[in-house]
N, C-alpha and C positions, 0 to 999 in steps of 0.2 A: 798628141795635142788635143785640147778641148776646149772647146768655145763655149761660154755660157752667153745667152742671153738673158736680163731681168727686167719686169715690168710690174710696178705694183698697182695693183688696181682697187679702190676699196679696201684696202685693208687685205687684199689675199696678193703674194709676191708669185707671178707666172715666171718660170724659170725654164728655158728650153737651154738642153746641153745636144753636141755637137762635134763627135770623134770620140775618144777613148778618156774612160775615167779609170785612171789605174795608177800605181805608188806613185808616179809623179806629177800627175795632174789632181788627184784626191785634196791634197793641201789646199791649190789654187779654188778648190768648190768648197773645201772646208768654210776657209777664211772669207770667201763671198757671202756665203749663208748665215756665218756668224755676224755678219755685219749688215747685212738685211733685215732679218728674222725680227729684228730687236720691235721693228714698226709692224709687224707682219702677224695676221689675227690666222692664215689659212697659207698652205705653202703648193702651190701646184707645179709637179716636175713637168717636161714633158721631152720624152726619151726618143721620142720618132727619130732622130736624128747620132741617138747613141748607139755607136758601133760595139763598145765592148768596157765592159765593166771587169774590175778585179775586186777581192778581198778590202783592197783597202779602198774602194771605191762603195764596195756595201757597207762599209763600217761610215761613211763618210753619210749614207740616206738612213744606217739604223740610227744615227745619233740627232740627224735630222729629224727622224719620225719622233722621238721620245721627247725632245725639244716642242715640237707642234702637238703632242698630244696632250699634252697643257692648256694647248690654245683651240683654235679651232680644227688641226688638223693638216693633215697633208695626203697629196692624192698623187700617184702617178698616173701619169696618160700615155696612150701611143706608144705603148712598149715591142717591142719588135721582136720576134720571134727566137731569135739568140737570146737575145736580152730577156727573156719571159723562162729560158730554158735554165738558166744559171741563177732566176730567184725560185723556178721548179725544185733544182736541184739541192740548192741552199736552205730551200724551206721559207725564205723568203715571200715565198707568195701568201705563205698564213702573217706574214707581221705585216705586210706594207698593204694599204690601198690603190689595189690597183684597177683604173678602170680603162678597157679599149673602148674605145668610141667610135 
């Protein structure tokens, strides 16, 4: 299951997700962001709360990232230490903005 929260502010969409983003929940973030994004100058994730990420849940931020690098961008935040380990692994951490705060 995964919970998105969205809030736009200025022109930047803060987005906290919330349980697992993986082949069946991916769609559900798909479809949110695509219908967000459209108003949205800057896209901030924020992961503190995501437990586990799959394949089709990074295809779901790479297509996001190339989307906002159009525009102003996108940042993740609060990524948690699993979650840091599997964009290690993936090589992920050289394409996405990632900041812990």
């Amino acid at each position: 299951m995964l919970k998105i929260e969205k809030a736009m502010d200025n022109g930047v969409l803060n987005t906290a997700l919330e349980g697992r983003l993986d082949t069946t929940t991916a769609p559900q973030l798909e479809g949110e962001l695509r219908e967000a994004l459209d108003g949205a100058d800057r896209l901030e994730l924020d992961l503190e709360k995501l437990e586990y990420i799959s394949s089709a849940g990074l295809r779901v931020l790479l297509s996001a990232q190339k989307l906002m690098a159009k525009k102003g961008g996108m940042t993740l935040r609060h990524v948690s230490e699993a979650i840091m380990e599997i964009f290690e692994v993936t090589g992920f951490v050289d394409i996405l903005n990632i900041v812990n705060d």
